[in-house]
C-alpha positions, 0 to 999 in steps of 0.5 A, a space after each residue: 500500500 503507499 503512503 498516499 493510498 495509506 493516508 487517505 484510508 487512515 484519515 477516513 478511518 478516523 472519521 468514521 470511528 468518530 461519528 460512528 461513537 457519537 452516533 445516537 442510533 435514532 432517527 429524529 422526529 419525522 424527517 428521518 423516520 419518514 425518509 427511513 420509511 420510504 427506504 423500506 418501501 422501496 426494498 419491501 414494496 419496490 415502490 418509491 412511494 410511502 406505503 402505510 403498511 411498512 412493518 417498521 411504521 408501528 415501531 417507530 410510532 410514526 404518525 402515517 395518518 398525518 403523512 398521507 393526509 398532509 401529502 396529499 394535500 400539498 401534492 393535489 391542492 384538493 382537501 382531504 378528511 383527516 380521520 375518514 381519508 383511506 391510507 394509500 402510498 403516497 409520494 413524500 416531499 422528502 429526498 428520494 435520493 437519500 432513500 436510495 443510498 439507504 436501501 443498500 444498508 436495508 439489505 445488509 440488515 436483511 442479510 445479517 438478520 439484524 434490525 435494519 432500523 439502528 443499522 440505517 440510523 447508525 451508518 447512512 449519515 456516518 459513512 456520508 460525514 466521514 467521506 466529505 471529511 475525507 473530501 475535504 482532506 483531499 481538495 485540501 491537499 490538491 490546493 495546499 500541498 501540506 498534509 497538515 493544513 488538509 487535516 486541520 481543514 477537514 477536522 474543522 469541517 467534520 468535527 468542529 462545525 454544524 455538520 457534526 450533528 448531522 450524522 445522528 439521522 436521515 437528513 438530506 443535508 449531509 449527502 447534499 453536501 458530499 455531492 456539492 464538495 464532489 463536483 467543486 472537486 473534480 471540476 478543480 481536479 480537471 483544470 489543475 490534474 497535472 500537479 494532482 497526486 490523486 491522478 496516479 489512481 486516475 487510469 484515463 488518458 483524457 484526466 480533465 475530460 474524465 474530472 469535467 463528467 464527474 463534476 458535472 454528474 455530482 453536481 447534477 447529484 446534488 439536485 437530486 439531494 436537495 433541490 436548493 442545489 440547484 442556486 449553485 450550478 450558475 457559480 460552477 459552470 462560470 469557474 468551469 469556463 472562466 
């Protein structure tokens, strides 16, 4: 293994250690619950809708009445009886995107035959933190060239900022971000590539070209996490071309 390649696999490995101790295994009240919820949809009922009979829903003492009503209000602009409306799946307002990444660790529980409710709630959001901490150590070295000051960068960011909290539950703002950082990542890797060590992992020979598509998907990507990504592709594309 070389030192770069051992670098890069400790420091990620210290983040994820750390947000995995500090990680309350919950989900919080009801963004989380309901974006878990549509995880199991789409494993149990292979539906991107919230269906109101996923097992987890009464373990969770997830309000499902309010969600579809509520739902269905916003998605038809029709009103709706609360207490006589009949429970159907129902699209939710939340990340589809993030439910996707989840279902992975949903088969993983599957398979081990665990709970997939502290699975998920442990490890979708740790992994996410811990890989734009890594993010950020690796941007930061490409720019700086000291693995210090890439280090005490992605220690602020991961650990001494507002994005810490985050890793206790299903939040959208943490892959948001990982795919926003990814994007300004590759589109600087595609005009600086030469001076990159990250390039000896890089096997095509058209490296700029290969970093333009990976900046552009995952900042598409974005999007998908979170709609407010959409304010920053104006900004991106003017660096790409300025």
């Amino acid at each position: 293994m070389s030192n770069n390649t051992r670098l890069i696999f400790l420091v990620f490995s210290f983040f994820l250690i750390v947000n995995l101790a500090s990680n309350g295994g919950h989900f919080d009240e009801w963004d989380g619950v309901e974006t878990f919820l549509v995880t199991e949809s789409m494993v149990l009922k292979h539906s991107a809708k919230l269906h109101p009979d996923v097992p987890s829903i009464d373990k969770l003492l997830f309000n499902i009445r309010y969600t579809i009503w509520a739902n269905k209000e916003l998605q038809t602009g029709k009103t709706y009886n609360y207490t006589t409306m009949q429970l159907e799946p129902v699209y939710t307002l939340r990340s589809l995107f993030l439910s996707a990444v989840a279902v992975p660790f949903y088969y993983a529980a599957i398979l081990f035959s665990v709970s997939p409710i502290p699975l998920v709630a442990i490890l979708v959001n740790s992994l996410i933190t811990s890989l734009t901490s890594l993010l950020i150590f690796c941007f930061s070295l490409e720019i700086y060239d000291s693995k210090k000051i890439a280090f005490i960068l992605s220690l602020i960011f991961g650990l001494c900022s507002f994005v810490w909290p985050y890793n206790t539950s299903l939040w959208p703002q943490p892959l948001q971000a990982l795919c926003i950082i990814a994007s300004a990542f590759f589109i600087y890797m595609s005009l600086h590539h030469h001076f990159s060590f990250i390039c000896q992992y890089s096997r095509p020979k058209n490296k700029g070209i290969y970093f333009a598509g990976l900046g552009g998907l995952f900042l598409g990507l974005s999007v998908f996490a979170h709609p407010t990504s959409a304010i920053v592709i104006p900004g991106f594309i003017a660096y790409s071309i300025f």
